[in-house]
C-alpha positions in Angstrom: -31.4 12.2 7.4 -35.0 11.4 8.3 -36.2 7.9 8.5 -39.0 6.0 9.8 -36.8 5.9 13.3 -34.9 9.2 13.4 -35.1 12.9 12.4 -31.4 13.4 12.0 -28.2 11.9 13.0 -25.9 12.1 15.9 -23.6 14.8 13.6 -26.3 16.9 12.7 -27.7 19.4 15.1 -26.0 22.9 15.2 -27.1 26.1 17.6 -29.2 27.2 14.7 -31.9 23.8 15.4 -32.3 25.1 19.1 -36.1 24.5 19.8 -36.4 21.8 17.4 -38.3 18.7 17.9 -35.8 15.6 17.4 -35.1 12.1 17.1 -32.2 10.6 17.5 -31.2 6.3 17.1 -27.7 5.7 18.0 -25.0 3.4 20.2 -24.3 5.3 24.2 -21.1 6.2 23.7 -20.6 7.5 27.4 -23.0 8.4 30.2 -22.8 10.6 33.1 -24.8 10.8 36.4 -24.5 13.7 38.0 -27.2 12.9 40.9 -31.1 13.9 39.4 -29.1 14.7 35.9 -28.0 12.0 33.8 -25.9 12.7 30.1 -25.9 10.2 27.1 -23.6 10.8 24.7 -25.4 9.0 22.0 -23.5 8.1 18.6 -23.4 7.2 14.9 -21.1 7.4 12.4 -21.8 10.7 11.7 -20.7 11.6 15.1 -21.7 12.6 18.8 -24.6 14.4 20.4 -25.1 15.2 23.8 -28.9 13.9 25.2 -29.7 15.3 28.5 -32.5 13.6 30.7 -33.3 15.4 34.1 -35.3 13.7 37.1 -37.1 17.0 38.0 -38.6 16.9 34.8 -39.6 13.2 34.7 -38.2 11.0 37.1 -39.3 8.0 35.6 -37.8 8.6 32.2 -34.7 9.7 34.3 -34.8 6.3 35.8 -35.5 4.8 32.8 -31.9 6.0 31.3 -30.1 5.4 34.3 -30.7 1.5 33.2 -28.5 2.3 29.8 -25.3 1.0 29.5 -22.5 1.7 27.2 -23.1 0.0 23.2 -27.4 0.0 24.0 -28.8 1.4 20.9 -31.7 3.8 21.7 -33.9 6.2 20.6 -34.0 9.4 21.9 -36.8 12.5 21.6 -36.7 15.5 22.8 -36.2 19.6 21.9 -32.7 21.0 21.0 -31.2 23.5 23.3 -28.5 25.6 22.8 -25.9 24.7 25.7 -24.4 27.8 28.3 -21.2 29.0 27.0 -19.4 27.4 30.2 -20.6 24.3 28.7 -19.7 24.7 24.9 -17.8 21.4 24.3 -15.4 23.0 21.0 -13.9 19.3 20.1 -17.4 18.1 18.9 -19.3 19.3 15.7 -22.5 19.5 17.8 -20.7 20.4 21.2 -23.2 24.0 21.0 -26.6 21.7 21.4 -28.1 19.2 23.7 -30.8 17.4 23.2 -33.5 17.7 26.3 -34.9 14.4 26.5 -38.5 13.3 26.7 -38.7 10.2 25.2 -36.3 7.0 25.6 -36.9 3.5 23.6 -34.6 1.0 23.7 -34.0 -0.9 20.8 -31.5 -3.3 22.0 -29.0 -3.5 24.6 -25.5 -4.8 24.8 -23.1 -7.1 26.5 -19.9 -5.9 27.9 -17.9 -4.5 24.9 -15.1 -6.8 24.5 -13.0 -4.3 23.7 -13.3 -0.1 24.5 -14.7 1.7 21.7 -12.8 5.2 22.7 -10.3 5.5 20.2 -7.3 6.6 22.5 -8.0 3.2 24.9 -4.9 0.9 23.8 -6.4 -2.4 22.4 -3.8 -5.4 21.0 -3.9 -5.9 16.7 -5.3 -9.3 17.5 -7.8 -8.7 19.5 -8.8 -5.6 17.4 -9.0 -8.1 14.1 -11.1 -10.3 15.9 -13.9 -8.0 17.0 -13.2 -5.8 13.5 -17.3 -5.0 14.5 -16.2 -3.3 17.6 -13.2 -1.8 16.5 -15.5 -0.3 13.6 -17.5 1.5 16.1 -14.3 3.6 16.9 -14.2 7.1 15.3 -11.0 7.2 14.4 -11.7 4.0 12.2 -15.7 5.5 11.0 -13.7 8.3 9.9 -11.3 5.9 7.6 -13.9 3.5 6.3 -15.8 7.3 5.1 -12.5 8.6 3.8 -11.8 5.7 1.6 -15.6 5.4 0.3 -15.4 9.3 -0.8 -11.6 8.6 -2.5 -13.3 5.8 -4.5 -16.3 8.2 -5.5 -13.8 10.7 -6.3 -11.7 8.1 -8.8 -15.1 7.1 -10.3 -15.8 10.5 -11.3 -13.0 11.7 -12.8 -12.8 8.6 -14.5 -16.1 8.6 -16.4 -16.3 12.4 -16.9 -12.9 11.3 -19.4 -14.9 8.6 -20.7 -13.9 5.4 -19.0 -16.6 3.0 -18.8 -17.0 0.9 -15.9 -16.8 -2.8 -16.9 -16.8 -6.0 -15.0 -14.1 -8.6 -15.4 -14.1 -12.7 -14.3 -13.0 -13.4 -10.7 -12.7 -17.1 -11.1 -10.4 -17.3 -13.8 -7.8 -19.7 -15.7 -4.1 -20.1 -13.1 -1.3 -18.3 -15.2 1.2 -18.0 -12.5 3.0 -14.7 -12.7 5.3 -13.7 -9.9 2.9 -14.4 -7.1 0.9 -17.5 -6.6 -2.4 -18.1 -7.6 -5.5 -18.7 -5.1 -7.1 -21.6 -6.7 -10.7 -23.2 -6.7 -11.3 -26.4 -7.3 -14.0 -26.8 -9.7 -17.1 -29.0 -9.0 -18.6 -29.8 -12.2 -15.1 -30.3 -13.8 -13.2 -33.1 -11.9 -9.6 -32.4 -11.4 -9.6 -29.0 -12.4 -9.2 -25.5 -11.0 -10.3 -22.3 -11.5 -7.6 -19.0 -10.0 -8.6 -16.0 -8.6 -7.3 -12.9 -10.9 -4.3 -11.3 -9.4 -5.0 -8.6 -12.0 -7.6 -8.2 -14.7 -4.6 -7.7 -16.7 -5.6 -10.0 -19.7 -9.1 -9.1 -19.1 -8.4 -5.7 -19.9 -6.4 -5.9 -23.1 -8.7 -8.4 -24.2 -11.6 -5.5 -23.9 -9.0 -3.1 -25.9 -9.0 -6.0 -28.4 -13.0 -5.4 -28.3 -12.6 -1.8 -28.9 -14.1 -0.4 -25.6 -11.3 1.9 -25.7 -11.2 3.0 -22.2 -12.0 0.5 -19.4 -11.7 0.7 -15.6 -12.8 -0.8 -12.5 -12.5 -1.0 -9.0 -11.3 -4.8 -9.0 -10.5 -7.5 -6.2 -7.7 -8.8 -7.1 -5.6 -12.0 -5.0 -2.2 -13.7 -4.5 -1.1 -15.8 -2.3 2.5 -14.1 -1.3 4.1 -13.4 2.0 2.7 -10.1 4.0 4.1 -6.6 4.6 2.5 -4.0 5.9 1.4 -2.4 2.6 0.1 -6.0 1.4 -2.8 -8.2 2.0 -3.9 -11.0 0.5 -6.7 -9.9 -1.3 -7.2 -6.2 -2.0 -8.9 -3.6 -4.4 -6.9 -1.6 -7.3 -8.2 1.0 -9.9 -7.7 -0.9 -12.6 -7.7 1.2 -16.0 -7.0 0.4 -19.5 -6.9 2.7 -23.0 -6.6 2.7 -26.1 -4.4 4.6 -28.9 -2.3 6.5 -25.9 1.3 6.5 -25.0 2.7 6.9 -21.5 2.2 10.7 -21.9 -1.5 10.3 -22.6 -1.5 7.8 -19.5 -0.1 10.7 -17.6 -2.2 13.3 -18.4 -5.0 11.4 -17.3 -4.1 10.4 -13.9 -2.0 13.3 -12.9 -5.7 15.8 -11.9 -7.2 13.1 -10.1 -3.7 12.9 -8.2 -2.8 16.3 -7.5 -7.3 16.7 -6.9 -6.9 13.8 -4.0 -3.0 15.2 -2.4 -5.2 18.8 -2.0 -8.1 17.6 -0.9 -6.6 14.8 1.7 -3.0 16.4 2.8 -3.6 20.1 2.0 -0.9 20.1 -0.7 -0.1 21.3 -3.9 1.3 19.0 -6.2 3.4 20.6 -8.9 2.5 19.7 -13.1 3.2 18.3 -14.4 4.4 15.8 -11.8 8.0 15.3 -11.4 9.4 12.1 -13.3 12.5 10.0 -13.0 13.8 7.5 -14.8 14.3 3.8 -13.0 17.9 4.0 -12.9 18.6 7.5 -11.8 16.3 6.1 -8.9 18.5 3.5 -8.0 21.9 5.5 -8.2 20.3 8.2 -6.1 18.3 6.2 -3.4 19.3 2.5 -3.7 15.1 2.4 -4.6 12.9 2.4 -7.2 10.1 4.1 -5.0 12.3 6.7 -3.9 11.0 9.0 -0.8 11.9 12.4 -1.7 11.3 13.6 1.6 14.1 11.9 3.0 17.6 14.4 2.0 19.9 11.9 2.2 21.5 10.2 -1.2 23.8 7.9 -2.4 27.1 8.8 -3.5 29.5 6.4 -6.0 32.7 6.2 -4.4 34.6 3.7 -7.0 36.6 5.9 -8.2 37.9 7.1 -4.8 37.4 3.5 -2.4 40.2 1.6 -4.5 43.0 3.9 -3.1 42.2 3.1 0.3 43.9 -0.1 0.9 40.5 -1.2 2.5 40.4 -5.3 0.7 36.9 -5.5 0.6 36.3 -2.5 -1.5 39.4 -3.4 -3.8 38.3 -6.7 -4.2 35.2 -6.0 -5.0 36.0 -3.2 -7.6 38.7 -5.5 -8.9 35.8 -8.4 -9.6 33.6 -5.4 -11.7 31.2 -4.6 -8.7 30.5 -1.4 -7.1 31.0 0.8 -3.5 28.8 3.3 -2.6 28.3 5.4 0.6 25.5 7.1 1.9 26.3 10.6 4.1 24.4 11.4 6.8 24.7 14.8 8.5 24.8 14.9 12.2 24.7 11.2 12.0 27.9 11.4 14.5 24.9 11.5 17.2 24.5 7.7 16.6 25.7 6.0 19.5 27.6 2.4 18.9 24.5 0.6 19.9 22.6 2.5 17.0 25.4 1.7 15.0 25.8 -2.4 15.7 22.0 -2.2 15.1 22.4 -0.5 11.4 25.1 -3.4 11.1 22.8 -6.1 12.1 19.7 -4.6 9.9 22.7 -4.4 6.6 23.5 -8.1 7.4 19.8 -8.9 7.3 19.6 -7.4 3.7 22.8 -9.7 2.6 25.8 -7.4 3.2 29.0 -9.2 4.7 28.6 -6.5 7.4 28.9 -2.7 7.3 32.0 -0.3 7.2 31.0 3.3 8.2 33.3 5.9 10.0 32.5 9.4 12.0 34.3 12.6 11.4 34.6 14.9 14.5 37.3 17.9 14.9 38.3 16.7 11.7 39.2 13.1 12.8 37.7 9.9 11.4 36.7 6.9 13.8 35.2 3.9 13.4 35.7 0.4 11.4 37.1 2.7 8.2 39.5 5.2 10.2 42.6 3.7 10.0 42.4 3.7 6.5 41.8 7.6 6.2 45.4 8.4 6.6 46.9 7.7 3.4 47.4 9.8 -0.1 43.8 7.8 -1.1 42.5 9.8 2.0 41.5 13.3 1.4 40.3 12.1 -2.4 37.9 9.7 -0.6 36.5 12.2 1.6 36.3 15.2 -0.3 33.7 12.3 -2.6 31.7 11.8 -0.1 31.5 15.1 0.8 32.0 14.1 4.9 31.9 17.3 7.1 32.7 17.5 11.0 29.5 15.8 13.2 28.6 13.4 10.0 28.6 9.6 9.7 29.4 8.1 6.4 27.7 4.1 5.5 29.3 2.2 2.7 28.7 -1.4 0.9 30.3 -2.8 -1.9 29.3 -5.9 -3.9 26.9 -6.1 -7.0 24.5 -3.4 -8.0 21.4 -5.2 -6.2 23.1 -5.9 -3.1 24.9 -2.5 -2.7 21.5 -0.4 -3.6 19.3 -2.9 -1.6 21.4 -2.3 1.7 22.3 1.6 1.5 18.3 2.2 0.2 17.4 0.4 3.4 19.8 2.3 5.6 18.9 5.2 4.3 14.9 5.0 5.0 16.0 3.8 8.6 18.9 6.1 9.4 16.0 9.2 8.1 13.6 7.9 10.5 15.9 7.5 13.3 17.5 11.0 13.0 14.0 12.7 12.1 15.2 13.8 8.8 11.9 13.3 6.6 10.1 16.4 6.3 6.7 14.6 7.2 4.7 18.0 6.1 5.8 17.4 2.6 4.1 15.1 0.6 6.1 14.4 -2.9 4.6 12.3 -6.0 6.7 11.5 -8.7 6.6 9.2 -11.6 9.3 6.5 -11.7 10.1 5.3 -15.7 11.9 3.6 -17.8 12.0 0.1 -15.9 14.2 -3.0 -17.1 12.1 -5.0 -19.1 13.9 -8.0 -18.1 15.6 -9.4 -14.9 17.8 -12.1 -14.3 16.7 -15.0 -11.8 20.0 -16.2 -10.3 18.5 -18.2 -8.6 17.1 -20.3 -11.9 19.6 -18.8 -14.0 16.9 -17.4 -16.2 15.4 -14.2 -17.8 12.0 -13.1 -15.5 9.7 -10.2 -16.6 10.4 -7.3 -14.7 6.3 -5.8 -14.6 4.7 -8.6 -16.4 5.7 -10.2 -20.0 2.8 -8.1 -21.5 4.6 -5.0 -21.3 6.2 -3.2 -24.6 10.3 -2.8 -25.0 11.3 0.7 -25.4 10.4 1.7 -29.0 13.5 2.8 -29.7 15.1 -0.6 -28.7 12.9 -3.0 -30.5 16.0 -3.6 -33.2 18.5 -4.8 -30.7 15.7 -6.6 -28.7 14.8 -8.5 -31.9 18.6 -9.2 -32.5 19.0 -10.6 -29.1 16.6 -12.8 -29.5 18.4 -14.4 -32.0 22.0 -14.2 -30.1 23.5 -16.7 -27.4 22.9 -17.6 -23.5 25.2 -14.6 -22.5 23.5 -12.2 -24.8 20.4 -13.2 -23.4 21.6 -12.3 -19.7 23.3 -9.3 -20.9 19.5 -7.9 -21.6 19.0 -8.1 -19.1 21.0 -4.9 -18.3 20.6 -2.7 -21.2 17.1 -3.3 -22.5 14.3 -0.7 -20.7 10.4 -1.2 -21.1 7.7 0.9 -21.4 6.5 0.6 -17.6 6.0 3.1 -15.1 5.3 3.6 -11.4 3.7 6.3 -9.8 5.3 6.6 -6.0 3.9 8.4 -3.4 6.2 9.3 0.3 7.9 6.6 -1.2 4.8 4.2 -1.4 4.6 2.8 -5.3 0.6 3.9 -5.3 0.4 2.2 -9.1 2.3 0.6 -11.7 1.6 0.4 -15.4 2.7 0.4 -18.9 2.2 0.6 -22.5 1.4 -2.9 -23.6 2.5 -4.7 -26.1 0.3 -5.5 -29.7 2.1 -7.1 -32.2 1.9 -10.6 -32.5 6.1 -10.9 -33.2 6.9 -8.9 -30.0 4.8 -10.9 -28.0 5.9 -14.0 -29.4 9.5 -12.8 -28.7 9.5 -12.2 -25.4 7.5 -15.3 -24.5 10.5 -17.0 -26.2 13.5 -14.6 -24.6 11.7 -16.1 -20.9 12.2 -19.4 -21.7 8.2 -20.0 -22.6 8.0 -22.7 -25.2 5.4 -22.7 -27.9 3.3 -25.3 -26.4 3.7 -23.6 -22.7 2.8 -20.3 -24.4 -0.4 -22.3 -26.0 -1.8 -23.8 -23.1 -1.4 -20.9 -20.4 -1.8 -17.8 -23.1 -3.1 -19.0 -26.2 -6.7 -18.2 -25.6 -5.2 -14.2 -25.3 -2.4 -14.9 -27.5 -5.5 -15.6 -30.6 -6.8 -12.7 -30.3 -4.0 -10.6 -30.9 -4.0 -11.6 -34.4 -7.2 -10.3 -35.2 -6.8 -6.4 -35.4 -5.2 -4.9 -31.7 -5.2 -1.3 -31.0 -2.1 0.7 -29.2 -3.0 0.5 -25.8 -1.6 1.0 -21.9 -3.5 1.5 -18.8 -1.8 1.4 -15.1 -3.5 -0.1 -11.6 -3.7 2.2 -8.4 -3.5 0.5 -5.0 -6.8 1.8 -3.8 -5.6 0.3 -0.2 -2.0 1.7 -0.3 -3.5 5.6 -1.9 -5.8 5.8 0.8 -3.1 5.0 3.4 -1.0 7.6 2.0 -3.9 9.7 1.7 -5.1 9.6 5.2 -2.2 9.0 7.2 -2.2 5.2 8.5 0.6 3.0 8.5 -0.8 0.0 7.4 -3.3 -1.0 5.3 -5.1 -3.0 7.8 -6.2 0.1 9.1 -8.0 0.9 5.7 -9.8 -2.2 5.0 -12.8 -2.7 6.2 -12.3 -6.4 7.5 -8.5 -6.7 7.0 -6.1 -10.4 7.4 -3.1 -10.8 9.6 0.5 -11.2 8.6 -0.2 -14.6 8.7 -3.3 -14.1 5.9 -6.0 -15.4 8.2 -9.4 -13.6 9.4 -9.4 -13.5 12.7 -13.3 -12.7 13.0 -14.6 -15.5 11.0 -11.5 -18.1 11.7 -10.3 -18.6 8.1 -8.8 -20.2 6.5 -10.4 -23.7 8.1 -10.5 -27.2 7.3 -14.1 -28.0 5.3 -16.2 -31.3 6.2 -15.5 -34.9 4.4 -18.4 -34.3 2.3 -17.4 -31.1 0.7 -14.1 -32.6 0.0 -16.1 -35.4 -1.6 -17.9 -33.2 -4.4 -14.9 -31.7 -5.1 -12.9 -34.6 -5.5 -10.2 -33.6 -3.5 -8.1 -35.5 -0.3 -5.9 -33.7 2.2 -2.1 -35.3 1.5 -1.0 -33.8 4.9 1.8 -35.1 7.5 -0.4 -36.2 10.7 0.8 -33.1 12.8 -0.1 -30.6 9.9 -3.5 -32.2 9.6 -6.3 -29.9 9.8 -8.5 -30.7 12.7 -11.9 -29.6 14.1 -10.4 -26.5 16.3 -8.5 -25.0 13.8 
């Protein structure tokens, strides 16, 4: 890559450039004086190179680069040389060559790095987020920031060579709070009011359907305001895309070769195709998740036909009041010792469960919280259900659907890691279908979207949806239950990489399930109606899904978080260690903005935060 300052870069040179006239601009990586010989390991992002300066050739040059310290940048001349055999260094692309030095400039030198950039040094999250420019340097983290910038190119081309066209959508938007909460921006001009930042282009999107672009994507920043995992951030990128005329079979026909293209190219693995699907609530039953990780053996099995003979009381009160015990077999899980097990206990209790009833079988004996109720007639029925063998451990939870599937799909992704039973050399994509479309807030006592309330009922449900409409309270919870959308999810090593759906386009559907979620006609006219008009003039079948650009690459590459795939990431906490925000603005700011902190004293903002 010739410039005005350099000939190649530090990955370049191979034995075949031996005797070629260089120049190289880079960061010292590493020196090493050797007494008259002194090595520079001189690096970019392309990688290392070897630059050799020797004092019986030029002293003064030699003790010229003896003043280099580790993070100068310099420029370096000199001829290629194809290194002894002895000294072939086979870890580094350019570990055959050195460069023999005869010119040295520097172009700017460097304090003490406050943190190492070799990649194996151990360096504390926090400190690593607050010099991200440092922590850049490191290859491992080069290598990522590459990786994720060839992904993206690789999404973009498949994209447009299928005719997507790449359109821009509004980052400072109208707030229509949907799930998450909104990041808002008070407006300057407008007194009082507030723009949001888009947590999707979702609107956007169909809106540009409604304009007959017919297929629409973009990589979009998208932001909410929601607590942190390690898959989360609050702000982050997503493949947005959007078609029109398709059903959920056209939307996977065109995302399934730029799937099984990146899985091959990234993790070495051939995806089947089609991809596997599975429906949302074979999902649950199965793995207690609806981003199942198919790596993991283990399953759930239904034991409420078996549990009530027991004589256990939690598991017949809980079958008598309608709700549901399940167990999850673990083979070899008998290894567990007690403190494992009080740990698994403590982890269910966290999830909501009154505690956690498992027992061992060894020599054909059970032990444990459930073996004194293994003796009866109810006995042998129960076991021969959950299919316990000798060495195994069996976990069980009774309550509602949520709870029990919530604990045992927890246990299950823990209890896998723990015992090393994910095969980590597989890599399994599957599409997850045939989500709710609604779900019930008990909290509110109220019907919530499930994906989003733009998302179309199952078309061969829309009679009974319509009817429901119509029917009373309990009817409306009972929907709850029985009615499924058109959404899907595309899950990854059990990572949901994207979620999408066929949306809706008639004006009565859309005006139905406002009103099944409780949205009256004036709420639904001063949140929607701007998207809610143009529905009525001519709207085309239509669907699209989002990728988490952050969460694919993750999977992709191998990290296990996301902070390690964003360039300049936040903490759990959301704030930017390197630049200190969120902060407190001055008086005057607040001024043209119109706006006042209402703040308890010892919350108050204050210059050193």
């Amino acid at each position: 890559m010739r410039t005005t300052y350099r000939t190649h870069t530090c990955g370049d040179l191979r034995a075949e450039h031996a005797g070629t006239e260089v120049t190289l601009c880079g960061w010292v990586h590493a020196r090493r004086d050797q007494g008259g010989v002194l090595f520079l390991d001189l690096r970019d992002r392309y990688g290392l190179t070897q630059v050799t300066f020797r004092g019986d050739r030029d002293a003064a040059l030699l003790a010229a680069a003896e003043r280099v310290r580790p993070e100068w940048v310099v420029r370096a001349t000199g001829l290629v040389a194809a290194r002894p055999s002895e000294a072939v260094n086979p870890d580094r692309a350019t570990g055959e060559i050195e460069v023999e030095a005869h010119a040295l400039v520097v172009l700017s030198e460097a304090a003490t790095p406050p943190i190492p950039v070799d990649e194996h040094a151990a360096v504390s999250t926090e400190l690593r987020l607050r010099h991200r420019y440092m922590d850049l340097r490191r290859p491992a983290l080069t290598h990522t920031v590459g990786a994720r910038a060839r992904i993206a190119g690789t999404v973009r081309r498949h994209l447009e060579a299928q005719g997507f066209l790449d359109i821009e959508t509004p980052t400072l938007i109208r707030s229509t709070p949907e799930g998450a909460r909104d990041y808002l921006v008070p407006s300057r001009v407008r007194p009082g009011t507030c723009y949001a930042l888009p947590q999707s282009p979702q609107l956007f999107k169909q809106l540009l359907m409604v304009a007959g672009q017919d297929r629409y994507y973009q990589l979009a920043r998208c932001y909410r305001d929601e607590d942190l995992r390690a898959d989360r951030q609050p702000e982050f990128t997503q493949v947005d895309l959007e078609a029109s005329f398709v059903t959920e079979e056209d939307i996977f026909a065109l995302l399934e070769p730029l799937v099984r293209d990146l899985v091959r190219t990234w993790r070495g693995t051939q995806l089947p195709d089609p991809l596997p699907r599975m429906t949302y609530a074979e999902a649950m039953e199965r793995f207690g998740s609806d981003k199942p990780d198919l790596r993991n053996p283990l399953e759930l099995v239904d034991l409420a036909g078996v549990a009530g003979a027991l004589g256990f009381a939690p598991f017949t009160s809980t079958l008598e009041s309608g709700g549901r015990v399940k167990g999850l077999r673990v083979p070899g899980g008998s290894a567990l010792s007690r403190k494992d097990l009080d740990g698994l206990e403590r982890e269910a209790r966290s999830m909501g469960a009154p505690g956690l009833a498992w027992t061992k079988l060894a020599e054909g004996k059970p032990s444990g919280p459930l073996a004194r109720f293994l003796g009866g007639e109810g006995a042998a029925a129960f076991l021969a259900a959950t299919g316990l063998e000798d060495g195994d451990l069996l976990l069980t939870a009774a309550g509602d659907d949520t709870l029990v599937h919530r604990v045992l799909g927890g246990l299950r992704l823990l209890v896998g890691a723990k015992l090393g039973l994910v095969d980590e050399s597989r890599n399994e994509v599957l599409w997850v279908t045939d989500f709710p479309l609604f779900a019930w807030d008990e909290e509110h006592q109220r019907i919530d979207a499930q994906h989003h309330p733009f998302t179309s009922p199952a078309s061969d449900q829309l009679e009974a949806f319509f009817a429901a409409a119509k029917g009373s309270a309990e009817d409306r919870k009972a929907l709850c239950g029985t009615l499924r959308s058109r959404a899907y999810d595309l899950v990854m090593n059990g990572v949901e990489i994207g979620g999408g759906s066929i949306r809706i386009h008639r004006q009565d559907v859309q005006q139905t399930v406002f009103a099944l979620l409780g949205i009256s006609e004036s709420e639904v006219e001063r949140r929607f109606g701007w998207f809610v008009e143009a529905l009525r003039y001519g709207t085309p079948p239509h669907g699209g899904i989002a990728l988490g650009l952050d969460r694919l690459v993750m999977c992709l590459i191998g990290a296990s978080t996301i902070q390690d795939v964003i360039a300049f990431p936040k903490t759990s906490s959301a704030a930017d260690l390197l630049c200190g925000a969120p902060a407190s603005v001055d008086d005057a700011q607040m001024h043209e903005l119109h706006l006042a902190w209402d703040l308890p004293q010892e919350d108050a903002p204050t210059s050193a935060d």
